[in-house]
Structures are given as C-alpha cells and as structure tokens.
Residue, then its C-alpha position, 0 to 999 in steps of 0.5 A: x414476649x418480644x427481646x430486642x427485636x426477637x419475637x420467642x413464643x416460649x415453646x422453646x426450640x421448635x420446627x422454626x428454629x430447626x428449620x432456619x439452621x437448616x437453611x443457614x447449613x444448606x447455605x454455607x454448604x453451598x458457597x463452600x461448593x461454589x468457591x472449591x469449583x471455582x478453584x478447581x474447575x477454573x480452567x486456569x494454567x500454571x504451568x510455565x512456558x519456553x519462548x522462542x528467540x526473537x526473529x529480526x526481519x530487515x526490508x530491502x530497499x527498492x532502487x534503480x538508476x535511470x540514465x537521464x535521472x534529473x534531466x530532460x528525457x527529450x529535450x525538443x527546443x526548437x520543435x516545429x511541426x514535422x518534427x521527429x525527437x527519439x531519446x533512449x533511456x536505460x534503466x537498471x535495477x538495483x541490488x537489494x530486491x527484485x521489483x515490477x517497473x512502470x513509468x508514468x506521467x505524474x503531469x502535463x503542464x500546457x502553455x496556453x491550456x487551450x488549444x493544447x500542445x500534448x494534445x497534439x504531440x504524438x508520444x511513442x514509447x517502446x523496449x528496444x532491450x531485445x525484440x522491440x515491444x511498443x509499450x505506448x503510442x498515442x497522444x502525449x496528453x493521453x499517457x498514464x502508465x506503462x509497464x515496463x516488467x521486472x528487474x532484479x540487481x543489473x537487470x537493463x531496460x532501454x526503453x526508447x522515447x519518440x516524440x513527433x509533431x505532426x505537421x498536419x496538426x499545425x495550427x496558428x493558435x498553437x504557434x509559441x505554445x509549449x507543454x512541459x510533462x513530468x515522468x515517473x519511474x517507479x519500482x515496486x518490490x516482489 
C-alpha cells in the first residue's frame, strides 16, 4: 500500500527502517563533531592586547645658500676670443640635515645652434676651499654634473668657475653668437 508517497511493505519496522535511523544518528553525530572542532580547534585568539604610543617622525629639510643665488655666476659681456673670466662661488649648508652636494647643467641654450658657442668655451670648475681639486675641465657644452661632497650646518665649499674662449677657436661664423647655460645646485639628504 502506498500513504503519501511512502511505500510500507507492512512487515513493520524491519532492517531498512533501523538502517536509515542508523545513518541519520551517524549523521547528526558527525555535524555535531564538525561544529564543536570548529569551535575549539579555530585557531582563534581572544586574548586582549596592549598598543604602544604612537611615534611622531618629522623630515628635516635639505638647505644651503649659493653666494651668487639668482645671479649670473660668470657674467662674460663682452667675451672676445682669448678671453679668460673666474668667478668664485660659496657654497653653505644648511641647518637641518647633512647632505651630498652636486652641481649640474640643467641647459645649454646656443645662439645660432650651429656652430655652437658651448662648444667652443672651455669651462673649469674646481674647490679652491683647501688644497685645490679640479672637479671639471672641459667644454662647456660637455658638463653635466660634478660632485661636490658632503656639507653639514655652516659647512663652505667654494668652488672657483674659469670660463676661456680660446683664441685659437675663433672662427667668422661664431662672430655674435651667445650660449646661455643654466646650473643647478642640488643637495640630497644623508
């Protein structure tokens, strides 16, 4: 006889019933073991925990002064061939942090481009603050960087800058040419 989709054979509760409750048990049992081991083994930790004070860090600043700041470093008006200019430059670091020093060409600006008149100025730079060290000889065109070493609060470099046109150099197509070049001095903190 079949009851709302239940089939009983009518032997009564036999191996099949005792069987499925069984399982069912076998069953419960085992959800019940998975949710206590999730409960205990977790791995999780309540336990509270202290914080340290915070901790403020303030950058210093990098800063020098350049004793020819905003101003021609060699100013060469009228320069003739055989001409010889020297400018000196000094250079002091400044309070907050030590730092390495170099000066660099940022551009090179030629009036006509070709020929080039930095092509033809020989540029000299060197350290005249104790024993002098040449820290560039060369073409002007040519300079990129030099290193100039490390200055702390009140450290001085004076660096002395030559510029000549040799005479030998001269040429007609270089009559009213003018270069204008633009240095940088940079310090980058230790």
């Amino acid at each position: 006889m079949i009851a709302g989709g239940i089939q009983n054979s009518g032997r009564g509760p036999g191996r099949g019933g005792l069987a499925r409750r069984a399982l069912l048990s076998l069953v419960v049992l085992a959800l019940l073991a998975w949710t206590l081991q999730s409960l205990v083994l977790s791995g999780a930790n309540f336990a509270g925990n202290d914080v340290s004070a915070g901790h403020t860090f303030t950058a210093g600043s990098v800063s020098h002064t350049n004793s020819h700041a905003g101003a021609f470093i060699i100013d060469v008006e009228p320069f003739r061939p055989g001409a010889v200019r020297t400018q000196a430059v000094t250079l002091t670091g400044g309070p907050d942090v030590p730092a390495a020093y170099t000066v660099s060409r940022l551009s090179v600006v030629d009036e006509p481009a070709s020929p080039s008149l930095s092509s033809v100025l020989q540029l000299r730079i060197e350290d005249v603050t104790g024993a002098t060290q040449v820290l560039y000889e060369g073409a002007l065109a040519d300079f990129t960087v030099a290193n100039l070493g490390v200055l702390a609060d009140g450290d001085q470099r004076v660096l002395q800058f030559t510029l000549t046109y040799p005479a030998a150099s001269a040429t007609r197509e270089l009559q009213g040419a003018s270069t204008l070049v633009e240095f940088e001095f940079v310090g980058v903190s230790l």
